[in-house]
C-alpha positions in Angstrom: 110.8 -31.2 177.3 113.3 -28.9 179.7 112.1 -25.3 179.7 115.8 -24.8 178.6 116.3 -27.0 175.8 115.9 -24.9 172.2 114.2 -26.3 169.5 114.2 -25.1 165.8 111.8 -25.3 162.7 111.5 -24.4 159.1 108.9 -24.4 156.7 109.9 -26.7 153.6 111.7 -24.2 151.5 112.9 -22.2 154.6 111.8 -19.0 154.1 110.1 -19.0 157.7 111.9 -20.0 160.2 111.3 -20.3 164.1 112.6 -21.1 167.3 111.1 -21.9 170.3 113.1 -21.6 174.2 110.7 -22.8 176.7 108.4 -25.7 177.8 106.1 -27.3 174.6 103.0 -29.3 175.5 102.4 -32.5 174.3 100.8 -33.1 170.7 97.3 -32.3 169.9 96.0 -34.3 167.4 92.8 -32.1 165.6 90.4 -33.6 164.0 88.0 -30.8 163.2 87.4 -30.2 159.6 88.7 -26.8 159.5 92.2 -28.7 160.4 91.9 -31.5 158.3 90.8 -29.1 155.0 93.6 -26.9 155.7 96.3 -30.1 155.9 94.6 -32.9 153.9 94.7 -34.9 157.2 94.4 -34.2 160.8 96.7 -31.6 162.4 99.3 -32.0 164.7 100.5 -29.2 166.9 102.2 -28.5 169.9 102.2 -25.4 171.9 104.4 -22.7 173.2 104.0 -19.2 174.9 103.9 -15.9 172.2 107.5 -14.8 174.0 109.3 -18.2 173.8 109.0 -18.2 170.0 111.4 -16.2 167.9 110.4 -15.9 164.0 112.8 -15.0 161.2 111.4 -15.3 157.8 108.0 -13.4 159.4 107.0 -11.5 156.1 107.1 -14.7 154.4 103.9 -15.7 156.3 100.2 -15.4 155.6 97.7 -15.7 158.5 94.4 -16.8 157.3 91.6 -15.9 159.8 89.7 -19.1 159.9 87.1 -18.4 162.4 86.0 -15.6 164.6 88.9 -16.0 167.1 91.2 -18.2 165.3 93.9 -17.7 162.5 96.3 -20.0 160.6 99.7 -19.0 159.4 101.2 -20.8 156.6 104.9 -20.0 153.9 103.9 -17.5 151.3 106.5 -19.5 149.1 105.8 -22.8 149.7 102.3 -22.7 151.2 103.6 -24.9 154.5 101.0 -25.1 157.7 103.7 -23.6 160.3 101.2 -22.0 163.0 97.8 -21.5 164.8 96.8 -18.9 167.0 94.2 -18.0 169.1 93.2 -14.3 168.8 92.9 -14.0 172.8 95.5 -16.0 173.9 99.1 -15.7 174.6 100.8 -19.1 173.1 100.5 -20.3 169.3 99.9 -24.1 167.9 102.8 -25.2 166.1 103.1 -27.9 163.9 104.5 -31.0 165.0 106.3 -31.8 162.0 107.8 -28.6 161.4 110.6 -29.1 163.5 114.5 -29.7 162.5 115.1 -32.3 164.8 113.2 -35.2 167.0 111.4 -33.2 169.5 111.2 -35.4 172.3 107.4 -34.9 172.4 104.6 -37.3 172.6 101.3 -37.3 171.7 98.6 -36.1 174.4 95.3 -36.1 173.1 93.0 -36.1 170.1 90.3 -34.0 170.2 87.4 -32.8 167.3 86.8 -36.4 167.1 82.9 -36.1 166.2 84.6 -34.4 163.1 87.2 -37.0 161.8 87.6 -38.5 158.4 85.4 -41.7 157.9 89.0 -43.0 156.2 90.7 -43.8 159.2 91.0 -45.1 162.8 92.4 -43.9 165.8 93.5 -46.2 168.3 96.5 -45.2 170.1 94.8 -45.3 173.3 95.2 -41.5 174.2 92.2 -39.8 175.4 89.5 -38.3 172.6 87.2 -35.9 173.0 84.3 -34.9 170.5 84.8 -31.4 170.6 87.7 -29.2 172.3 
């Protein structure tokens, strides 16, 4: 996606909502069981640098702190999986289908693997990696 193009996203009963104005990485697909607890399935997320996001709506989210380094922001209304966010780093996860629009992205990689549901298959030929 063009550094340039904007993108914008909602939760489902838009009390949060975001927009992001620079380059997204291709999905993640997270099997870990943290993600798929939190989602009922595995997670998919893209990624964007802390100052190309802009939030409106921000009091209307929680941010669960899910592991020692890692927090999860989700709608205080409507209880929607919006974000993730590493504690030391500078970009947060977003959800791929949180978005308005089509993104244009693609699927990268699925990783947590060792960790997936015994209820399906992945076979989309990206790469897979057991952990991170």
């Amino acid at each position: 996606m063009p550094a340039s193009e904007r993108q914008t996203g909602s939760c489902l009963c838009g009390a949060v909502r975001f927009e992001t104005n620079g380059p997204l990485r291709g999905i993640l697909y997270c099997h870990c069981t943290q993600c798929r607890k939190q989602s009922g399935h595995y997670f998919a997320a893209t990624n964007v640098a802390d100052d190309d996001m802009r939030i409106d709506g921000a009091e209307n989210i929680n941010w669960y702190q899910s592991s020692e380094k890692a927090r999860r922001g989700f709608c205080r209304v409507c209880g929607s999986v919006l974000f993730w966010k590493h504690d030391e780093l500078d970009n947060v996860s977003v959800m791929a289908g949180a978005f308005d629009k089509p993104s244009g992205l693609h699927g990268e990689m699925h990783i947590f693997t060792a960790d997936k549901g015994d209820y399906y298959s992945i076979d989309d030929g990206l790469p897979q990696r057991e952990r991170r």
